[in-house]
N, C-alpha and C positions, 0 to 999 in steps of 0.2 A: 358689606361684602369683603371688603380690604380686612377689618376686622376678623374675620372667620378666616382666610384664606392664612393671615399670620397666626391666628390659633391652632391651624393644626399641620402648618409649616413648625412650628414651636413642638407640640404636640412630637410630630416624626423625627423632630432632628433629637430632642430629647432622648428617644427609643435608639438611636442610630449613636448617638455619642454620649449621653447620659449624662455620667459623673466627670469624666474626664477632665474639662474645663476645671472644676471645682479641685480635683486632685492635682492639676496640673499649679493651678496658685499653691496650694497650701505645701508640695513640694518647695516652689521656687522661696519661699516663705524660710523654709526650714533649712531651703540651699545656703542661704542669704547670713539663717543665724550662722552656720557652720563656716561659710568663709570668716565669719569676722574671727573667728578663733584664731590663738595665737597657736606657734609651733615652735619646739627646740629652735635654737638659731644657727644650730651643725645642722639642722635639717633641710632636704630640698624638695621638691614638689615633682612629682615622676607624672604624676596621673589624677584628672578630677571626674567623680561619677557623680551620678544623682540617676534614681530610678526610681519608680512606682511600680510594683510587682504584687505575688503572691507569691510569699515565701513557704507555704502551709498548706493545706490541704481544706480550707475552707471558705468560703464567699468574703473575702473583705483586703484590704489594700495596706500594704506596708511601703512607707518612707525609707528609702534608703539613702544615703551620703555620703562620700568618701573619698580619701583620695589617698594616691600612694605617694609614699614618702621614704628617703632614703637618708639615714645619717652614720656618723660616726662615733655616734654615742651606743652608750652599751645598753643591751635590752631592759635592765633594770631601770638606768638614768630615765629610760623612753619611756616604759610603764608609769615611773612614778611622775614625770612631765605630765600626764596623759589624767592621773587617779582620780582628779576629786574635778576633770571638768566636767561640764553637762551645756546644752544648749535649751533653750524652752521650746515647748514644744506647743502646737497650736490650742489643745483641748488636753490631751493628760497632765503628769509633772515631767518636771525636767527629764532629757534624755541624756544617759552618759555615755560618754563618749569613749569607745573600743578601740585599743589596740589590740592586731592582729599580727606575728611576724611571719613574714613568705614562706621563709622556710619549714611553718612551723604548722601551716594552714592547710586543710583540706576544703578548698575554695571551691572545687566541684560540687563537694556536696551541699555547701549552704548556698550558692549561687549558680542556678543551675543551666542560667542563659544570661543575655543580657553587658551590655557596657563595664559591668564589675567584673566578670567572668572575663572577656577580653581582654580585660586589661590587667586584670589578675595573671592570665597565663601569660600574655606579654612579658609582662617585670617579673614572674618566678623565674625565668630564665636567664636572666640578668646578676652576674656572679660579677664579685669584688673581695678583696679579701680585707678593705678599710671599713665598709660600710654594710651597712643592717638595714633590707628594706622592710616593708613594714606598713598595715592599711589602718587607717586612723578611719571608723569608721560610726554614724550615728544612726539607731535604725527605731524610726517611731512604728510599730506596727498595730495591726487589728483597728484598721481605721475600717466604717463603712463601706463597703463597696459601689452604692449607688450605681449603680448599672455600668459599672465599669469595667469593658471588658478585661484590659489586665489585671483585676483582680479575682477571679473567675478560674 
């Protein structure tokens, strides 16, 4: 009886939260590679995101990772700092890793809710006239959705 009652205890929570748990590791996974990256050393650390979304217009789950960052190096120094890294990613090949600068981003439209967007319009409004902010950002997409609502 104990049996049956966790089979379909199992069974509903499955239907109720699905993939979640599973996308919720493989985020923390991919958060994990991303901290260990290194950064300019003019650089500072404004903002850290991590998100599970649908960035698309179809059933399946994109990684996001990011954080803002503000230096006083010049946007080329930061691009080319930035060019040839990658983190690995769980099942594709490596992902490379994006620079984006504030000034220079239209944030609403690739991010249309969520922690990144926050914190995006946060620091766009954040003027200096030494320093360049800027999202360093890794985004693994078109993972399965597995019944997960934010992906949906």
């Amino acid at each position: 009886m104990l049996a049956i009652l966790l089979a379909v205890v199992g069974f509903f929570s499955l239907l109720l939260f699905g993939g979640m748990p599973i996308h919720n590791w493989k985020l923390s996974i991919i958060d994990q590679r991303f901290i260990e990256l290194t950064h300019p050393t003019s650089s500072r650390l404004l903002a850290h995101m991590a998100e599970i979304s649908n960035y698309g217009n179809s059933n399946h789950c994109d990684y996001a990772v990011g954080e803002i960052r503000t230096s006083s190096d010049s946007k080329s120094a930061i691009e080319e700092y930035y060019k040839n890294k990658r983190i690995k990613s769980l099942v594709q090949g490596p992902i490379p890793v994006e620079t984006f600068f504030l000034d220079e981003l239209d944030f609403y439209n690739f991010f249309p809710s969520g922690p990144f967007l926050e914190a995006l319009a946060k620091y766009s409004n954040f003027s200096t006239t030494t320093e360049r902010r800027y999202l360093v950002l890794v985004l693994d997409p078109m993972n399965p959705a597995t019944w997960d609502a934010r992906c949906h």
